[in-house]
C-alpha positions in Angstrom: -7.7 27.9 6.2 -5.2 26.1 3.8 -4.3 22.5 2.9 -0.9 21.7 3.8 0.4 19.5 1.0 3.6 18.2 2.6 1.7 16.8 5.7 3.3 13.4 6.9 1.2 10.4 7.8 2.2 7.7 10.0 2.1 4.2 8.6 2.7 0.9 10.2 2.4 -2.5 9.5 3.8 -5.9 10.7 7.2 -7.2 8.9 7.0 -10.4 6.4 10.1 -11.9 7.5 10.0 -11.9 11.5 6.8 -10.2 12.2 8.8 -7.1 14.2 6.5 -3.7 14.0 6.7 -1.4 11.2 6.3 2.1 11.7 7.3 4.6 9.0 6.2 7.7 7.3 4.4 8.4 4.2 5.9 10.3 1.5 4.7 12.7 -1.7 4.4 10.3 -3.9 2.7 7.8 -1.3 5.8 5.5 -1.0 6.9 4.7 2.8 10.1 2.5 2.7 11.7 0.9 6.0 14.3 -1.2 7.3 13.4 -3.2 9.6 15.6 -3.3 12.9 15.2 -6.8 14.1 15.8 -9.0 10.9 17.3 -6.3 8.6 14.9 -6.9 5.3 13.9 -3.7 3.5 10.4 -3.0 2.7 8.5 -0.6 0.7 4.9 0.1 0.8 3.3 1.9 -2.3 -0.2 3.5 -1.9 -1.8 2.6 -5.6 -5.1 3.2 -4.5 -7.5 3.9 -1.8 -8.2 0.1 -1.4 -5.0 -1.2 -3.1 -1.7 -1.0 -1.7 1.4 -3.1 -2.9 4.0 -4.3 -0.7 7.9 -5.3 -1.9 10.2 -6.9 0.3 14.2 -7.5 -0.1 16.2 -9.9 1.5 18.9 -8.5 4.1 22.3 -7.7 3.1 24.4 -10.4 2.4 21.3 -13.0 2.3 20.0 -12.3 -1.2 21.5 -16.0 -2.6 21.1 -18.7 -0.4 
């Protein structure tokens, strides 16, 4: 059998601004980025290592200055 190397891995996690569900999908380069329904921030997860991942989060449209 072969390895498929484009094989997509589901990836979910809670949001940092309202705590809505997460759910998105992992790509190539282990990057899954989302926007998140409820509150509108944009995430992005980054897989750096087995044990280390690193999470940035943007404020919603029209929120970045307060």
């Amino acid at each position: 059998m072969y390895e498929v190397e484009n094989e997509n891995k589901l990836v979910s996690w809670h949001c940092i601004n309202c705590g809505h569900i997460l759910t998105g999908f992992k790509r190539n380069d282990n990057k899954v980025k989302i926007t998140c329904n409820k509150c509108g921030s944009e995430q992005i997860m980054q897989s750096l290592s087995r044990r280390h991942n690193r999470l940035d989060s943007y404020a919603p449209k029209g929120m970045e200055s307060i």
